[in-house]
C-alpha positions in Angstrom: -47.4 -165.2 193.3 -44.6 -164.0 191.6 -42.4 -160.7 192.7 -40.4 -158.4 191.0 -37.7 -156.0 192.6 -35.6 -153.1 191.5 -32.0 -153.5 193.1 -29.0 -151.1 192.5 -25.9 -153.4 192.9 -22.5 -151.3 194.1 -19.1 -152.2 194.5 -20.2 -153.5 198.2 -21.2 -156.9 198.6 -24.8 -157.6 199.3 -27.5 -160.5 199.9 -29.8 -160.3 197.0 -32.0 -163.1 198.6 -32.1 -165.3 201.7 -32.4 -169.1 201.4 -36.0 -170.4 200.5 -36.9 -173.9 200.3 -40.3 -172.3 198.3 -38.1 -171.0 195.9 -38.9 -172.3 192.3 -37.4 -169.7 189.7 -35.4 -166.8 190.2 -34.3 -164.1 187.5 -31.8 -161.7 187.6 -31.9 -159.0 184.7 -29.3 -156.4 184.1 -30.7 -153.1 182.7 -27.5 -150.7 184.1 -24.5 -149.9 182.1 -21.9 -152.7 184.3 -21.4 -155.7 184.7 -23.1 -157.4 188.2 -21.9 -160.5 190.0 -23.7 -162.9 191.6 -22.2 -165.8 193.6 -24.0 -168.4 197.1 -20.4 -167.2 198.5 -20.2 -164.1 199.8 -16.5 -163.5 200.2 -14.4 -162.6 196.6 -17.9 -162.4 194.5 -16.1 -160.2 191.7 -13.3 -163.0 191.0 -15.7 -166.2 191.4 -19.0 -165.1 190.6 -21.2 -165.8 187.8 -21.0 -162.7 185.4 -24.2 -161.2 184.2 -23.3 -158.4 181.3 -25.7 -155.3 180.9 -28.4 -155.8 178.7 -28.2 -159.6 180.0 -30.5 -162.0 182.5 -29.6 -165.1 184.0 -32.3 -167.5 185.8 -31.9 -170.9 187.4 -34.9 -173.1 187.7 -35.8 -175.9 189.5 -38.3 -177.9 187.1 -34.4 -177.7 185.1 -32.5 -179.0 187.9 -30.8 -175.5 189.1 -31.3 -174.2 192.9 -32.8 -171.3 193.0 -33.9 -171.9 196.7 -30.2 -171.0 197.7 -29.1 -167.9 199.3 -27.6 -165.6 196.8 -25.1 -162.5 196.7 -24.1 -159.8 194.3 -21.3 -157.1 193.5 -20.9 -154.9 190.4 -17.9 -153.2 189.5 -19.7 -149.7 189.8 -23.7 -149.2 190.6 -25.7 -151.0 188.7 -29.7 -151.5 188.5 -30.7 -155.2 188.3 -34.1 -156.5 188.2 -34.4 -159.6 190.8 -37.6 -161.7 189.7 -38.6 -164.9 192.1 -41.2 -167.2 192.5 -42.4 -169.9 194.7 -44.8 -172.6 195.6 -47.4 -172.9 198.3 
């Protein structure tokens, strides 16, 4: 069953979701006003993440090769409100 979370991303590192081997897709929309990073590696996130823009989304799926099992982290430049959407088999 699929899930959908409202997040508020800061300037402080956090884990947006734990490893999951029942992971199949996971979206991440940006619906604040900065720009949010999200990175597997927790340390320098700003400098080596993947950008995702306001007004943007990003998702990684498995049936296309990506890993969205993996544990993933995020940091925005100043609060931000993402939408985290995930879902998983049995």
């Amino acid at each position: 069953m699929p899930a959908t979370r409202k997040i508020i991303v800061s300037t402080t590192p956090i884990q947006l979701v734990p490893e999951n081997p029942k992971r199949t897709v996971l979206a991440i929309a940006n619906v604040g006003n900065y720009v949010c990073y999200v990175s597997v590696d927790p340390a320098n996130i700003t400098s080596q993440g993947f950008p995702v823009g306001p007004g943007t989304y990003v998702a990684w799926k498995k049936v296309d090769g990506d890993h969205p099992e993996l544990m993933l982290f995020a940091q925005a430049t100043a609060d931000t409100e993402i939408r985290l959407w995930e879902d998983w088999s049995d």
